[in-house]
PASEBA-1860 file (N, C-alpha, C; in nm, 3 decimals):
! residues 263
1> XXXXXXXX> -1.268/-0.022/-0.209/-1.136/-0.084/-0.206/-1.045/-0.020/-0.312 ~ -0.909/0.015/-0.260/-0.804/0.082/-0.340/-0.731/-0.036/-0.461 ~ -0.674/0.001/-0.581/-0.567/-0.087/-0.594/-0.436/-0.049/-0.548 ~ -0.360/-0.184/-0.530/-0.200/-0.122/-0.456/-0.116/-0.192/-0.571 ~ 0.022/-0.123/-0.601/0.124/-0.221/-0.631/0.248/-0.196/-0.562 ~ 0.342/-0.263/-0.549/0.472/-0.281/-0.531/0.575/-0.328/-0.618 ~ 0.688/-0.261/-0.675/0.797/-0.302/-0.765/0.922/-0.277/-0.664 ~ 0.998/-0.426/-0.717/1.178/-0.440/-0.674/1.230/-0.461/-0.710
9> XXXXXXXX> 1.352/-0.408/-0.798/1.388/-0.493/-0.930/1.521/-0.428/-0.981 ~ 1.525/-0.455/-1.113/1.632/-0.359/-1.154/1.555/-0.209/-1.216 ~ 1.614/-0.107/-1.250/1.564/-0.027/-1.260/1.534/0.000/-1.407 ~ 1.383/0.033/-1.372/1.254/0.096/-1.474/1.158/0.183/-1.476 ~ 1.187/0.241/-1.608/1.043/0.398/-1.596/0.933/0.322/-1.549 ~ 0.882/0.411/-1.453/0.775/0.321/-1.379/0.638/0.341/-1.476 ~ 0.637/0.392/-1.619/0.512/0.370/-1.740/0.511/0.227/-1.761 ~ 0.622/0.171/-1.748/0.603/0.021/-1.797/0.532/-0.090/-1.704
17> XXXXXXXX> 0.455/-0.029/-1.570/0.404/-0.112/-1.468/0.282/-0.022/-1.472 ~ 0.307/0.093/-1.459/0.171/0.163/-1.432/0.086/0.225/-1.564 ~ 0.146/0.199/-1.648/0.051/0.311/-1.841/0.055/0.131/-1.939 ~ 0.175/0.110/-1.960/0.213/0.006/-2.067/0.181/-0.124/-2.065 ~ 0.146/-0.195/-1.953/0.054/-0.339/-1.946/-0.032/-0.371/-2.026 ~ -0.122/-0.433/-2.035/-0.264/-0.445/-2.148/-0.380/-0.443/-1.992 ~ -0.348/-0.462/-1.848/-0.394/-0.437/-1.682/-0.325/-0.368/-1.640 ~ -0.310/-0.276/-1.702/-0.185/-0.161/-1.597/-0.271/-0.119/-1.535
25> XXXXXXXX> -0.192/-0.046/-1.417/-0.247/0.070/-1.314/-0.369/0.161/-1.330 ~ -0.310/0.191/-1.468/-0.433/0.277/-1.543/-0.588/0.246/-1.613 ~ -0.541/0.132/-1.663/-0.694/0.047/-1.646/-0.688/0.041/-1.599 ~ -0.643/-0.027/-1.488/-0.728/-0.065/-1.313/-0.816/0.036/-1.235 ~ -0.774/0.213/-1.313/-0.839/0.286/-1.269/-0.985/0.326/-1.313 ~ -1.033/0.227/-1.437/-1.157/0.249/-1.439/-1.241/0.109/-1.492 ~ -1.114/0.038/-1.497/-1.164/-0.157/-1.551/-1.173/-0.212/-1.454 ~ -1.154/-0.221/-1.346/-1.067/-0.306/-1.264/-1.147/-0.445/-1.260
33> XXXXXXXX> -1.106/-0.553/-1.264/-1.112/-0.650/-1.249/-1.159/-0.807/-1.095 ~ -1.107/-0.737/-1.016/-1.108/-0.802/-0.883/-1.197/-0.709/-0.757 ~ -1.206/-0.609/-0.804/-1.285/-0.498/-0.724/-1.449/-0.529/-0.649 ~ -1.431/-0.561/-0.526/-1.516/-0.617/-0.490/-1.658/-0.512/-0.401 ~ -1.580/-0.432/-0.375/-1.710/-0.318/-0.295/-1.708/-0.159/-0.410 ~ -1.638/-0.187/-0.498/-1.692/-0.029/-0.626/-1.634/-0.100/-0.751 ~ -1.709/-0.001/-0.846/-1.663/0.000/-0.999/-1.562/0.058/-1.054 ~ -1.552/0.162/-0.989/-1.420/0.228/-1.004/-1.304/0.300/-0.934
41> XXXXXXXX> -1.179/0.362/-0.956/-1.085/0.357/-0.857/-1.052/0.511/-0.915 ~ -1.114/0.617/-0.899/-1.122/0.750/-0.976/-1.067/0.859/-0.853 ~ -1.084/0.804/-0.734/-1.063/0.926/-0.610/-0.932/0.968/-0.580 ~ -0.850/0.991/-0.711/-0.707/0.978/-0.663/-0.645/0.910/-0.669 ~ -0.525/0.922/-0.709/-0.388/0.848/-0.678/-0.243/0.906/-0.632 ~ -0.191/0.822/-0.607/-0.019/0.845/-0.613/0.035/0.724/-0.652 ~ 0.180/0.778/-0.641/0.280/0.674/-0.627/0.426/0.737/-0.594 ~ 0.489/0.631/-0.573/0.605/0.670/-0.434/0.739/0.581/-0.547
49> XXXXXXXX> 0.914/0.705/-0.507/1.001/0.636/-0.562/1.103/0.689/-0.506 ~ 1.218/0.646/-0.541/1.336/0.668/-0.461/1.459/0.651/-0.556 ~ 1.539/0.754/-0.505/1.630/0.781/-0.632/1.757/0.780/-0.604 ~ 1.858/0.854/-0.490/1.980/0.827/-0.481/1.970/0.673/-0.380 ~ 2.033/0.570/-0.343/2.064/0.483/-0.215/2.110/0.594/-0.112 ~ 1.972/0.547/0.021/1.956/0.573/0.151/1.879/0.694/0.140 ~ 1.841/0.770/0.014/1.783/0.897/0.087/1.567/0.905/0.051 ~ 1.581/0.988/0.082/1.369/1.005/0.112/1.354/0.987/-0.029
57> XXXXXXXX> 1.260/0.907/0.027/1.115/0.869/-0.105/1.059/1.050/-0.205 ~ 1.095/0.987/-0.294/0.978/1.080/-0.363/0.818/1.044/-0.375 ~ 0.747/1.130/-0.361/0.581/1.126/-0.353/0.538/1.213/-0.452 ~ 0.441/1.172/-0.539/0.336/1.256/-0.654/0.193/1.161/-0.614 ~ 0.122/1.313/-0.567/-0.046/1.273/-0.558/-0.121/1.333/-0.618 ~ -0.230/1.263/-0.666/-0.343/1.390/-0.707/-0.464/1.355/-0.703 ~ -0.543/1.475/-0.680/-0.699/1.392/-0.640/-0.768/1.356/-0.739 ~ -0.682/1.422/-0.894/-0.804/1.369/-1.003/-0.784/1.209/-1.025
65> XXXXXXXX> -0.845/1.129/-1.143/-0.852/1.044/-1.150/-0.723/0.987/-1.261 ~ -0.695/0.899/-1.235/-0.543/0.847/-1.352/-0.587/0.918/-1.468 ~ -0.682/0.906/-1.528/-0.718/0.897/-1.677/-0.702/1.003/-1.703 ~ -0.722/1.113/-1.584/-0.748/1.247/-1.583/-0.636/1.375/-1.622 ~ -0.545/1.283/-1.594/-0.418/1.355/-1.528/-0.335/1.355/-1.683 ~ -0.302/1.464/-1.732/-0.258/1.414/-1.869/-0.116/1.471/-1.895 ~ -0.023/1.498/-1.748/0.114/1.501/-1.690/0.164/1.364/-1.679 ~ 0.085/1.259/-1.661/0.108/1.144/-1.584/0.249/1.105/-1.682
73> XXXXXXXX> 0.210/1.029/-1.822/0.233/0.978/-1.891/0.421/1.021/-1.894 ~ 0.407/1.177/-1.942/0.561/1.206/-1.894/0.632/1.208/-1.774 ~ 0.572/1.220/-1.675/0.639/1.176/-1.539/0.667/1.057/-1.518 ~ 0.587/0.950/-1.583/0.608/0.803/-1.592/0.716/0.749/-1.657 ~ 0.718/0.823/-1.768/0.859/0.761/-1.860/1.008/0.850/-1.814 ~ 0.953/0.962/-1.758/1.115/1.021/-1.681/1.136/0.949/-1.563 ~ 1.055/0.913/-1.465/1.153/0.841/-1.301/1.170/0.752/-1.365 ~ 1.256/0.681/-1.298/1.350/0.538/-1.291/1.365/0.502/-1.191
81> XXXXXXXX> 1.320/0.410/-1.140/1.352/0.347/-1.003/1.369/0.216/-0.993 ~ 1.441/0.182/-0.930/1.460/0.030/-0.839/1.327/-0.008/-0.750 ~ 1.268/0.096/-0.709/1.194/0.007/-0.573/1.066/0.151/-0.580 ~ 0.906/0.089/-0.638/0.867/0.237/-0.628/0.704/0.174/-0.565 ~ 0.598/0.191/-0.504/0.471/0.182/-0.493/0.367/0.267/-0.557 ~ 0.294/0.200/-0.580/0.124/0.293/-0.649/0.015/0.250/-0.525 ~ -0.082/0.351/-0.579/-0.210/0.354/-0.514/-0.322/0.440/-0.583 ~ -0.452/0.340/-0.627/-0.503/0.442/-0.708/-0.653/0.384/-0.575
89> XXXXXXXX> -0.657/0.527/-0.560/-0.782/0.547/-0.439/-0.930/0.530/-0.503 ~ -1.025/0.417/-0.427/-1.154/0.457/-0.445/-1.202/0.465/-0.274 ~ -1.251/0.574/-0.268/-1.308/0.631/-0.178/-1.417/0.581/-0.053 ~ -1.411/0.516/0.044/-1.517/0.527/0.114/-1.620/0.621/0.099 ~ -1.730/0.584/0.124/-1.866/0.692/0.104/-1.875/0.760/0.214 ~ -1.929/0.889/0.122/-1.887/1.031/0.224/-1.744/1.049/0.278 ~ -1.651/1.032/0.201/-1.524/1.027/0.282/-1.491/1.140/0.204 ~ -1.433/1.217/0.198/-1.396/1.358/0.054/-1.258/1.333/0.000
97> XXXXXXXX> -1.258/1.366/-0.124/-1.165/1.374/-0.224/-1.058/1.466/-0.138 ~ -0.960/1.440/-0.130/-0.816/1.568/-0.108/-0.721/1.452/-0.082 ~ -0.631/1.592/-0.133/-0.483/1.511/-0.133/-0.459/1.471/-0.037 ~ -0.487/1.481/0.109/-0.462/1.465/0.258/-0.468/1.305/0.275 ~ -0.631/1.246/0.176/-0.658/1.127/0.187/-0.558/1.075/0.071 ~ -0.453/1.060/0.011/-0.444/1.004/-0.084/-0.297/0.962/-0.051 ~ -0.240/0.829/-0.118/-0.117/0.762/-0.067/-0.035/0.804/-0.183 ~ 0.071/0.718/-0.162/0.146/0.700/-0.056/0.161/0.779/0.030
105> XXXXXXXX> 0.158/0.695/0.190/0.226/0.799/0.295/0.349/0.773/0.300 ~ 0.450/0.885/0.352/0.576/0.894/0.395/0.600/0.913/0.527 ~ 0.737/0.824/0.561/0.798/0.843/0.679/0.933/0.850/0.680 ~ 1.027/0.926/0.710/1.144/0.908/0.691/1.193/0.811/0.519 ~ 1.256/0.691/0.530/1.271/0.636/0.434/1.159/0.542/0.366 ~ 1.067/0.532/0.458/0.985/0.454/0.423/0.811/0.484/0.346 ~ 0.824/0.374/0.298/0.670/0.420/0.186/0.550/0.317/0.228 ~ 0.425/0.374/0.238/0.283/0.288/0.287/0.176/0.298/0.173
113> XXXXXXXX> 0.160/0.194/0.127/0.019/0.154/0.110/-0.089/0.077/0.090 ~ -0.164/0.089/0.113/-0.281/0.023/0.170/-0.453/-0.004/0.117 ~ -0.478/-0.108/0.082/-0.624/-0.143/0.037/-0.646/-0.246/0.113 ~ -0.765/-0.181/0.171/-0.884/-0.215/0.255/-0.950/-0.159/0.327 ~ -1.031/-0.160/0.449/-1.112/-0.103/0.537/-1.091/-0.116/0.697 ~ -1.161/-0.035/0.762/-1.188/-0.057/0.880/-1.332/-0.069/0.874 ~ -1.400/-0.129/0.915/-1.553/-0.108/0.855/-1.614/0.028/0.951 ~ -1.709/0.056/0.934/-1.784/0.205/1.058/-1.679/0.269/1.125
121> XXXXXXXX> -1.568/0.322/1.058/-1.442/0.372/1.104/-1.448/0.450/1.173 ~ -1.514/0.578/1.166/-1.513/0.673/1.230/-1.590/0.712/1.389 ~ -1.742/0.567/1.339/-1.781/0.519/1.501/-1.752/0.381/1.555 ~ -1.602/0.315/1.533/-1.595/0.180/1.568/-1.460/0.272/1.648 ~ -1.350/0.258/1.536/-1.180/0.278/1.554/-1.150/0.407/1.558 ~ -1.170/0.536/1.503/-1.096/0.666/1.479/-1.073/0.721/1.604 ~ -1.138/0.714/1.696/-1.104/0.761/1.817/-0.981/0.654/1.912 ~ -1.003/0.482/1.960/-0.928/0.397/1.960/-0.789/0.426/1.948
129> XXXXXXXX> -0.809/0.409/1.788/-0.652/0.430/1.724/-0.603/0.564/1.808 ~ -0.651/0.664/1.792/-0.600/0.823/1.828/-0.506/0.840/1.942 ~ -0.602/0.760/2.032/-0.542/0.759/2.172/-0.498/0.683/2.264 ~ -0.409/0.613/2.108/-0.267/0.503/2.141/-0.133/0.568/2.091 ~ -0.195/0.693/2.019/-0.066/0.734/1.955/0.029/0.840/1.998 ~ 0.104/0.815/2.030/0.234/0.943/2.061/0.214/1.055/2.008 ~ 0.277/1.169/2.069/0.259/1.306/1.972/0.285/1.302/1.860 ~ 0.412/1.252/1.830/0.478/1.270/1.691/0.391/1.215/1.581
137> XXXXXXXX> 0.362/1.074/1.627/0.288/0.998/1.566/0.141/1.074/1.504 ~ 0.071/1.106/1.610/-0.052/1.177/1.588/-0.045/1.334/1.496 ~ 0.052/1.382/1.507/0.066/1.516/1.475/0.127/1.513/1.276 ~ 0.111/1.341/1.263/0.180/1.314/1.114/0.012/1.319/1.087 ~ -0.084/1.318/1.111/-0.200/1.250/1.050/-0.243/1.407/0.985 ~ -0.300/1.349/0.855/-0.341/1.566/0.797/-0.492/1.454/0.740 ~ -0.502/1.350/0.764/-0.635/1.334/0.638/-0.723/1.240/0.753 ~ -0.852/1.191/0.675/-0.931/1.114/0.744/-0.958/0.967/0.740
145> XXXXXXXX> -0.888/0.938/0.667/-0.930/0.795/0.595/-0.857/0.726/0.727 ~ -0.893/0.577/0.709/-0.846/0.405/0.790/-0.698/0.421/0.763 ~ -0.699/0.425/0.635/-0.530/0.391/0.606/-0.458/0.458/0.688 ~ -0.458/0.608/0.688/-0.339/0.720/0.713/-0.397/0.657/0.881 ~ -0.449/0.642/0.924/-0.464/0.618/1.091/-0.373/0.511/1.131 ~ -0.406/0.389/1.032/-0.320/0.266/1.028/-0.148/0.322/1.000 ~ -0.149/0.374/0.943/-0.014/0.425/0.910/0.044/0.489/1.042 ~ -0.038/0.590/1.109/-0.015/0.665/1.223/0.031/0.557/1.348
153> XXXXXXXX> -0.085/0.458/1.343/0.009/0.359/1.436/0.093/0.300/1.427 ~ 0.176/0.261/1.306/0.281/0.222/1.263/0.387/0.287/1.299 ~ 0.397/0.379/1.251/0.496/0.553/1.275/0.484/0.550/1.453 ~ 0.370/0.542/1.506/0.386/0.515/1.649/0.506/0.402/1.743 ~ 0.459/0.323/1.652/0.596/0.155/1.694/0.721/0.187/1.695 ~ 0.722/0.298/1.558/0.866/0.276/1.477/0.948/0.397/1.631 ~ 0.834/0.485/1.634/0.886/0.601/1.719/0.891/0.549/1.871 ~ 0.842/0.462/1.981/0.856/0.435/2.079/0.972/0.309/2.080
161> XXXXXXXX> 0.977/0.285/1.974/1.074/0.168/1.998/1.202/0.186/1.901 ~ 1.276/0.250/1.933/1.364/0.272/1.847/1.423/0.142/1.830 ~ 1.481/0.151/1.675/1.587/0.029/1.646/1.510/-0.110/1.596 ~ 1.348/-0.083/1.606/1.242/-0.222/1.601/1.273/-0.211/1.415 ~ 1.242/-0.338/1.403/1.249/-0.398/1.239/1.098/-0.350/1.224 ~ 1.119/-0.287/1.063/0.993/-0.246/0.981/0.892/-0.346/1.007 ~ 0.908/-0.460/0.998/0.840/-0.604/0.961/0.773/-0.607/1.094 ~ 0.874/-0.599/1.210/0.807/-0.603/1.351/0.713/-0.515/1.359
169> XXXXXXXX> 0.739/-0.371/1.339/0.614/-0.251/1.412/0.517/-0.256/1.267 ~ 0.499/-0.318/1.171/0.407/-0.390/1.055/0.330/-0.440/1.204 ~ 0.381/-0.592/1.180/0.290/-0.704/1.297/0.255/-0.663/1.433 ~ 0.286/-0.604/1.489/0.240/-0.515/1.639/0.111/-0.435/1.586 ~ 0.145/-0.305/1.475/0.050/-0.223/1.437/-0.079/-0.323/1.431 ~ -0.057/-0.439/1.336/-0.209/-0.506/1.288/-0.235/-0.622/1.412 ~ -0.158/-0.665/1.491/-0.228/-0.738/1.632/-0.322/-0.602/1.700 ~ -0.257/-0.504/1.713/-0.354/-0.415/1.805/-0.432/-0.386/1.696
177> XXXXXXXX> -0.462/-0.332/1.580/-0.595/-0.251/1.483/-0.651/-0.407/1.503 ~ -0.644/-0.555/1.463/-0.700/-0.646/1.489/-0.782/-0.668/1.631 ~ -0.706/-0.671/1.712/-0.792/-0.662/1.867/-0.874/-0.545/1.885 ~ -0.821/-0.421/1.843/-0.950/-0.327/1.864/-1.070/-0.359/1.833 ~ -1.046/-0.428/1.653/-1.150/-0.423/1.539/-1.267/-0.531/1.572 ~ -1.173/-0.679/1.664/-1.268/-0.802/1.714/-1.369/-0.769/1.851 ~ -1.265/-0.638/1.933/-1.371/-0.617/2.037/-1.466/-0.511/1.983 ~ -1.462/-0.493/1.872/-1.560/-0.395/1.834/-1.672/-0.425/1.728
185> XXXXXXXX> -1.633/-0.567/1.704/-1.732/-0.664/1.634/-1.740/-0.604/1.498 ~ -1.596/-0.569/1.443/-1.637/-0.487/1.267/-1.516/-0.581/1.213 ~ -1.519/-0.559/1.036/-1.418/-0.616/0.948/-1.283/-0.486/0.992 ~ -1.217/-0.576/0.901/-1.096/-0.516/0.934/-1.009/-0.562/0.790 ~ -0.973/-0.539/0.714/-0.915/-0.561/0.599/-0.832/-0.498/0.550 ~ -0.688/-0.521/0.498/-0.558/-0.485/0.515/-0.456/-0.554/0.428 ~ -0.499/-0.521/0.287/-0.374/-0.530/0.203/-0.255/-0.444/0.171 ~ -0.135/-0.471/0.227/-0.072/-0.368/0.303/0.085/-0.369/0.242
193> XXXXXXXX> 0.144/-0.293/0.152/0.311/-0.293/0.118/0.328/-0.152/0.179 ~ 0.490/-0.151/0.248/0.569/-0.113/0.285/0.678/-0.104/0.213 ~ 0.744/-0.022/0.189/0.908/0.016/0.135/0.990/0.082/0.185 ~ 1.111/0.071/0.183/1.236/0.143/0.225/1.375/0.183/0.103 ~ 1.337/0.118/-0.010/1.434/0.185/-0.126/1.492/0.009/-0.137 ~ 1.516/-0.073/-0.067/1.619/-0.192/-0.120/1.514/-0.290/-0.040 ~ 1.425/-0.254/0.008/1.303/-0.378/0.086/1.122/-0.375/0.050 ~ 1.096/-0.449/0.022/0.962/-0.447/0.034/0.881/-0.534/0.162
201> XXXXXXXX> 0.824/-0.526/0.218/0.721/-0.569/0.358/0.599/-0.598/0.292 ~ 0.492/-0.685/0.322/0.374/-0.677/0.241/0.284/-0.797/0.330 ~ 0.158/-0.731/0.365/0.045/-0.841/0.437/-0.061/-0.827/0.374 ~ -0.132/-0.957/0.363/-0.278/-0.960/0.316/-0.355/-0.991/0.427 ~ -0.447/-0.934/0.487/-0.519/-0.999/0.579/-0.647/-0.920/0.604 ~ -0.789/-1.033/0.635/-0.907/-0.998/0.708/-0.942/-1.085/0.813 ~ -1.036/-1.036/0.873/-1.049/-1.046/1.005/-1.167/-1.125/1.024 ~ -1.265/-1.138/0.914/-1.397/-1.202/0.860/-1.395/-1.251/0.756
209> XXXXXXXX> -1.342/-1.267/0.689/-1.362/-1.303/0.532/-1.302/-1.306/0.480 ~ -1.286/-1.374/0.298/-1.150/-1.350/0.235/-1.092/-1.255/0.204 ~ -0.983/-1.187/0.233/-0.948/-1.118/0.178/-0.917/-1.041/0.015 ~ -0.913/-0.908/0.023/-0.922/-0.881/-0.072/-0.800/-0.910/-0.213 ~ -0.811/-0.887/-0.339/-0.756/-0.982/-0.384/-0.619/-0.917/-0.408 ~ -0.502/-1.012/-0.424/-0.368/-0.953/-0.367/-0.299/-1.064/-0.420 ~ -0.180/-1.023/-0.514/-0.101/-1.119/-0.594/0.070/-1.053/-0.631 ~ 0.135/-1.227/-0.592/0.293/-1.166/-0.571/0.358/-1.252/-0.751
217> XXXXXXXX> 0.475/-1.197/-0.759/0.525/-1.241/-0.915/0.688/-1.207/-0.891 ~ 0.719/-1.315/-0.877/0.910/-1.313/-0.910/0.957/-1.382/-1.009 ~ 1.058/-1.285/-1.075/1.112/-1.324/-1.193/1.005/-1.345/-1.316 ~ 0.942/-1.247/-1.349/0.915/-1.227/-1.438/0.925/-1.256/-1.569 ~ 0.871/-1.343/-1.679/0.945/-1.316/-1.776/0.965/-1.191/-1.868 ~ 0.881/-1.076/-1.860/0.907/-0.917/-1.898/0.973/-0.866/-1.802 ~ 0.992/-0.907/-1.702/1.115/-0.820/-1.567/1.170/-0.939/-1.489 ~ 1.231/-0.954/-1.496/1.341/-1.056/-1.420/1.401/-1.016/-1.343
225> XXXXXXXX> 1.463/-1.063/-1.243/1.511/-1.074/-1.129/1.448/-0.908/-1.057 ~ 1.323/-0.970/-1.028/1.249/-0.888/-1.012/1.110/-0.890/-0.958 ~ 1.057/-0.848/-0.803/0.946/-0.865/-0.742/0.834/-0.793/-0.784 ~ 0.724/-0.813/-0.835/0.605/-0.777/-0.822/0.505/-0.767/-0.752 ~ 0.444/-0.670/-0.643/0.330/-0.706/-0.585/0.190/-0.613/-0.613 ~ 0.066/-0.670/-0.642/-0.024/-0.615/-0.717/-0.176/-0.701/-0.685 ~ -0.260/-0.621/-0.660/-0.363/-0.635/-0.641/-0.479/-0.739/-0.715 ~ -0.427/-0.652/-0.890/-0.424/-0.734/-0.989/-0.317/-0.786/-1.103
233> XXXXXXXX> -0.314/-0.901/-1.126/-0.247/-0.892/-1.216/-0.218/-0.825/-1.318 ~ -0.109/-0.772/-1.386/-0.068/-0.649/-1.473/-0.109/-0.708/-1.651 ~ -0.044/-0.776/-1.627/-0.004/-0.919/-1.803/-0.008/-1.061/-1.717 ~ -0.035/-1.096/-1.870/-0.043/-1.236/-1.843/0.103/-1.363/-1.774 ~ 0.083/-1.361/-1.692/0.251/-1.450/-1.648/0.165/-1.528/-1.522 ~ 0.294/-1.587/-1.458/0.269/-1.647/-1.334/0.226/-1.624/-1.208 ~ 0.117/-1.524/-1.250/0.100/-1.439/-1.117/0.058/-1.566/-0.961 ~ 0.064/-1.556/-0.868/0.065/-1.645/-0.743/-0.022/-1.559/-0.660
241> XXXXXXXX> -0.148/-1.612/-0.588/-0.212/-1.517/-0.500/-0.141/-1.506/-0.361 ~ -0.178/-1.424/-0.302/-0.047/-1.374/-0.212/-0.137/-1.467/-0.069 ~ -0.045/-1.515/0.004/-0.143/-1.569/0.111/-0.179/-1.539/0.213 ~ -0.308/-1.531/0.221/-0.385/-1.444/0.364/-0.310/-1.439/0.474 ~ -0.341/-1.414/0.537/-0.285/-1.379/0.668/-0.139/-1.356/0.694 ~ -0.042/-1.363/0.621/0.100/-1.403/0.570/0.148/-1.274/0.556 ~ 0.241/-1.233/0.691/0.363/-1.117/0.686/0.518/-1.162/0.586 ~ 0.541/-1.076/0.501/0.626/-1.103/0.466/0.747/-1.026/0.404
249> XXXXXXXX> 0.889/-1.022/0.423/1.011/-0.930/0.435/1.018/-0.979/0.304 ~ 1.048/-0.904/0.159/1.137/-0.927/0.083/1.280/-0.845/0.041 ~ 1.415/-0.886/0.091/1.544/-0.785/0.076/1.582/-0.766/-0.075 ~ 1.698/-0.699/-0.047/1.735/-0.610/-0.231/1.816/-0.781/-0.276 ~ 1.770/-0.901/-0.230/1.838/-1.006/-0.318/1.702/-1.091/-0.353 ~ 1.593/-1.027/-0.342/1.503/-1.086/-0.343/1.470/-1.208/-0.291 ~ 1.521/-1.245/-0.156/1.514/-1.341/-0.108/1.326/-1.324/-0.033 ~ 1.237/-1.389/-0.040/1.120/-1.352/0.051/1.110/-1.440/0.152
257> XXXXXXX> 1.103/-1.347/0.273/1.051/-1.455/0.456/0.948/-1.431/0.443 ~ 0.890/-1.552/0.461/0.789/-1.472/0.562/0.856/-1.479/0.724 ~ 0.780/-1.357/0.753/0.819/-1.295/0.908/0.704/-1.305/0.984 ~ 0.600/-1.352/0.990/0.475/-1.364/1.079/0.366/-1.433/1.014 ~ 0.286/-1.428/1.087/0.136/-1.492/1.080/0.031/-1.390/1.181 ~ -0.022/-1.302/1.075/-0.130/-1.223/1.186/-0.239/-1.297/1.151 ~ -0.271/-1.316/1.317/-0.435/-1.408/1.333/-0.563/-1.338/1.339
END
């Protein structure tokens, strides 16, 4: 299991969510706390940001491990962003290290990422998924992992249906990976943020069991008027566990819907 976060807020060097916590990002990459199938979260990371209003996400990945990376620290305190995601990868077994597997993915304006599983992926779903997907869709995929597949069907929705709300081809994508996953008698687990620069999207959900652990924080008292979403808690505040099965839109006024209920 990966950790994920999500920030929406006013704008901050993103060191102060991911290096500067006393649970930042960076412990999480070898402390982690809530981590229920590994010890550590070493296979990589990224994280995703966005800099003028309306234009593409910036992406930085790398396959070494946070701790590893000893660029990080200054790249952290130079971006500034309003609206940015992390992902620090631990690996399915036998799955290989490369940047191909490692998040955030990009789509046009939008940013994915994702902790959890498909369980026996490659002999339950990898084929399934494949050959639901449009060219375009299919021809985005460069890596092997659950996520980037899950992502691929997403990018599929967004592309056959022009004009569909993020939130919608979200809930379509996980009714169908859900129905594949029940007629195929495996877990299915899907802690899931989405971004677009002024929105965050975000689902927790399994298909067997509790889900993995996943926690939302508004208004902050170290960041105010300001969304948090995080796997684990960062510092000590009011963190709220995020609720299972629960689709949910948050806009640049931080207002949060929920927008669905995947069963």
């Amino acid at each position: 299991m990966c950790r994920i976060l999500g920030y929406l807020g006013p704008q901050i060097s993103i060191d102060q969510l991911m290096l500067k916590p006393e649970h930042s990002m960076l412990v999480q990459s070898y402390q982690p706390r809530e981590l229920d199938a590994a010890v550590l979260n070493g296979d990589g990371f990224g994280m995703g940001w966005y800099g003028a209003p309306g234009g593409r996400p910036f992406v930085y990945r790398n396959v070494l491990p946070m701790w590893n990376d000893r660029s990080l620290g200054d790249l952290c305190r130079y971006v500034q962003a309003k609206n940015f995601l992390v992902n620090l990868r631990s690996a399915t077994a036998k799955m290989p290290v490369d940047i191909s597997n490692c998040q955030p993915f990009a789509y046009k304006d939008m940013l994915f990422v994702h902790n959890g599983l498909i369980e026996n992926f490659f002999d339950t779903l990898y084929r399934p998924i494949r050959e639901k997907l449009c060219d375009k869709a299919y021809k985005l995929i460069e890596g092997l992992t659950d996520s980037e597949h899950m992502f691929a069907l997403l990018v599929h929705h967004l592309e056959t249906q022009p004009g569909i709300d993020l939130a919608e081809a979200l809930h379509q994508t996980m009714k169908m990976v859900v129905s594949l996953a029940n007629a195929a008698g495996v877990r299915v687990a899907a802690n899931i943020i989405l971004s677009t620069g002024n929105r965050l999207i975000a689902l927790r959900y399994d298909n067997q069991q509790k889900a993995p652990s996943f926690y939302l924080l508004k208004n902050s008292k170290s960041f105010p008027n300001s969304v948090i979403l995080t796997s684990e808690g960062l510092f000590e505040d009011n963190w709220q566990p995020y609720n299972q099965s629960e689709l949910v839109s948050i806009d640049s006024e931080l207002h949060i819907k929920t927008y669905a209920t995947v069963a």
